[in-house]
C-alpha positions as CSV (number, residue, x, y, z in Angstrom):
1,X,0.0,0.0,0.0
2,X,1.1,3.8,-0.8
3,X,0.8,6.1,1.6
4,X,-2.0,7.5,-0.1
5,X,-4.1,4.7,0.8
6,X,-3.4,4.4,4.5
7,X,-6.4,4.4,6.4
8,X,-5.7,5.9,9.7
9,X,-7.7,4.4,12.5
10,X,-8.1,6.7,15.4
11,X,-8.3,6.1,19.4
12,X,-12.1,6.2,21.3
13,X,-13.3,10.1,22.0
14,X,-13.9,8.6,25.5
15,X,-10.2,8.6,26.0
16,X,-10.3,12.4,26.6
17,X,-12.1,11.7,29.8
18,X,-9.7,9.3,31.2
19,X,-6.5,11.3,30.0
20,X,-8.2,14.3,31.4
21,X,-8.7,12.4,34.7
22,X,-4.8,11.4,34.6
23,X,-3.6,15.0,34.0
24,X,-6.1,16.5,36.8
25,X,-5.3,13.8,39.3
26,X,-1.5,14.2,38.1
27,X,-1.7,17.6,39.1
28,X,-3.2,17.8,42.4
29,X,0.5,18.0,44.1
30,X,2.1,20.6,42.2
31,X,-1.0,22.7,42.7
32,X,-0.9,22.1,46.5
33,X,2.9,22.6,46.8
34,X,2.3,26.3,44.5
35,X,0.1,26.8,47.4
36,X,2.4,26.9,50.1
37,X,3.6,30.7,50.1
38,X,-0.3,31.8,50.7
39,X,0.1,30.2,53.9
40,X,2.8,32.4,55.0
41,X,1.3,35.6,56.6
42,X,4.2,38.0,55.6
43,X,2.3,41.3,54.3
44,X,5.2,42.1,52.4
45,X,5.0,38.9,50.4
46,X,1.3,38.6,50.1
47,X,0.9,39.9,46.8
48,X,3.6,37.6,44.9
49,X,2.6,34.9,47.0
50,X,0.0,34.2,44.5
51,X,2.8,34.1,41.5
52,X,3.7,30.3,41.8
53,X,-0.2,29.1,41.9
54,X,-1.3,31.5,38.9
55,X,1.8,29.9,37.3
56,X,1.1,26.0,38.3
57,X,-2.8,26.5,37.2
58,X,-1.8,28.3,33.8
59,X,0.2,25.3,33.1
60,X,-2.1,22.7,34.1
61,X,-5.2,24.9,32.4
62,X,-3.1,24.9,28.9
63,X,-2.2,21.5,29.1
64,X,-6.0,20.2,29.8
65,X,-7.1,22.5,26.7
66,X,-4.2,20.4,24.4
67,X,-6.3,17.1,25.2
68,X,-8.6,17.3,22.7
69,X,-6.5,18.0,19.9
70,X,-3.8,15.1,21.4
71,X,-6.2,12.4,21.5
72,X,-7.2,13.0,18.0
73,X,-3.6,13.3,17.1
74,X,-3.0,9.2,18.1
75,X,-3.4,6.9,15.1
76,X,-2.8,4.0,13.7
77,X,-2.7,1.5,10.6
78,X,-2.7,-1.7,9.6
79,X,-0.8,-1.6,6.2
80,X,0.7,-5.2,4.2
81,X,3.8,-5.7,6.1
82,X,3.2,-3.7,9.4
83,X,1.3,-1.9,11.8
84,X,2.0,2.3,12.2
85,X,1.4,4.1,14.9
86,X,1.3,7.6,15.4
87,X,1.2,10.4,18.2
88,X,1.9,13.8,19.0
89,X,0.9,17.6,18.3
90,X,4.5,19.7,18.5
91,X,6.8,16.2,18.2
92,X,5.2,13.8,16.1
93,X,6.6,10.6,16.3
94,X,5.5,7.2,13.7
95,X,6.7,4.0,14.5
96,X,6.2,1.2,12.2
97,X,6.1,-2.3,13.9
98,X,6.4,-5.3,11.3
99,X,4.3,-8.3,11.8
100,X,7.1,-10.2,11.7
101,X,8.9,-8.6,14.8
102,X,6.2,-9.0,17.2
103,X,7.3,-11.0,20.2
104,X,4.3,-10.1,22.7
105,X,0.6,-8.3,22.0
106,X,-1.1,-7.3,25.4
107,X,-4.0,-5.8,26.6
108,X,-4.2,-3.8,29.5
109,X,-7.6,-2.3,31.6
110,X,-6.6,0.1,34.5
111,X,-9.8,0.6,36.7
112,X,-10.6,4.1,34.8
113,X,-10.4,2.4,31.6
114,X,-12.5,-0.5,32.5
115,X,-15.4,2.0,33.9
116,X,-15.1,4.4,30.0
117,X,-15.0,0.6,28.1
118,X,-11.4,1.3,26.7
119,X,-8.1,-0.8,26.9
120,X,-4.5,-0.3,25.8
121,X,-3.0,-2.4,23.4
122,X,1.0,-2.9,23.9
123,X,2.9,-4.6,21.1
124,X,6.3,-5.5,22.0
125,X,9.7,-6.1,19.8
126,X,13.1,-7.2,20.7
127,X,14.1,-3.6,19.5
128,X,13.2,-1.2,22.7
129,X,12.7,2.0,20.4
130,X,10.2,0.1,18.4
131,X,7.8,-1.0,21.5
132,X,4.1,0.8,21.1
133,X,1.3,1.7,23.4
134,X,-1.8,2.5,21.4
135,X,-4.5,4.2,24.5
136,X,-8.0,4.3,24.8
137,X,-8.9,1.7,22.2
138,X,-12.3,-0.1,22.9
139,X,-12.0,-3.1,24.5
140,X,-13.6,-5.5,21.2
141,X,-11.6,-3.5,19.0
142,X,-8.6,-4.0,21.0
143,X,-9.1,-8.0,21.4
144,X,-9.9,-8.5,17.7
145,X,-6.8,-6.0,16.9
146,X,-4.7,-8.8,19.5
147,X,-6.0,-11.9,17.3
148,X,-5.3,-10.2,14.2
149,X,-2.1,-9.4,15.0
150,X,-0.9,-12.2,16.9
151,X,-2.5,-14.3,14.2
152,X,-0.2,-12.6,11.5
153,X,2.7,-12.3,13.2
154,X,2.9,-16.4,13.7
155,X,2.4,-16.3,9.7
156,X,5.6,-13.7,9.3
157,X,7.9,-15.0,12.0
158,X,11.7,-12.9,10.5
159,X,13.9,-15.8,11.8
160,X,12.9,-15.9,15.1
């Protein structure tokens, strides 16, 4: 297949919930340690006391807004010889796998994931640069995506 006719397969909508989730949990601590000078009672440092929490909350505000547009930005496809993945807004990174490289196909339900309906599916190669995660994939379309891929890979073994 050209490039032309890839068909990019994209991750669940739902993931934005549990990637959300992640990144507000995830940033519970840094907001709480920002919010250590406001405890102080120093009148002369009232006023920037509020600096490092306006900063912390900026960050995690602008990072929550880039969800969206990063969950949409994960693909992948199933082309002749391989599978490609690929992620990213600012660095974009592709990684083809070929079928015949795959050692191990797993999928993974965190407690979150299981309660949206989503799983991760984890291919693994002997290379460690070459190892994908592909998030918030539902869970039939992840276990058929296993099959198929475990199925081919026995079919294309490179030596192994």
């Amino acid at each position: 297949m050209s490039a032309e006719e890839t068909v990019w397969e994209r991750v669940s909508p739902r993931y934005q919930v549990e990637a959300l989730v992640h990144t507000v949990g995830g940033s519970l601590v840094p907001v709480a340690v920002s919010s250590v000078p406001l405890w102080i009672s120093d009148p002369v440092l009232t006023w920037a006391s509020w600096y490092p929490l306006a900063i912390t909350l900026a960050i995690v505000v602008t990072v929550v807004g880039f969800i969206p547009r990063r969950v949409k930005a994960y693909g992948y496809a199933l082309r002749a010889d391989d599978l490609v993945f690929r992620r990213g807004i600012i660095f974009q990174r592709q990684v083809a796998v070929p079928y015949g490289r795959l050692q191990l196909v797993d999928v993974t339900r965190g407690p979150l994931s299981r309660l949206l309906g989503l799983s991760e599916l984890k291919l693994v190669t002997a290379a460690a640069s070459t190892g994908v995660t592909i998030p918030g994939l539902p869970l039939p379309v992840a276990e058929e995506l296993r099959d198929r891929l475990i199925a081919v890979a026995e079919t294309r073994r490179a030596g192994l």
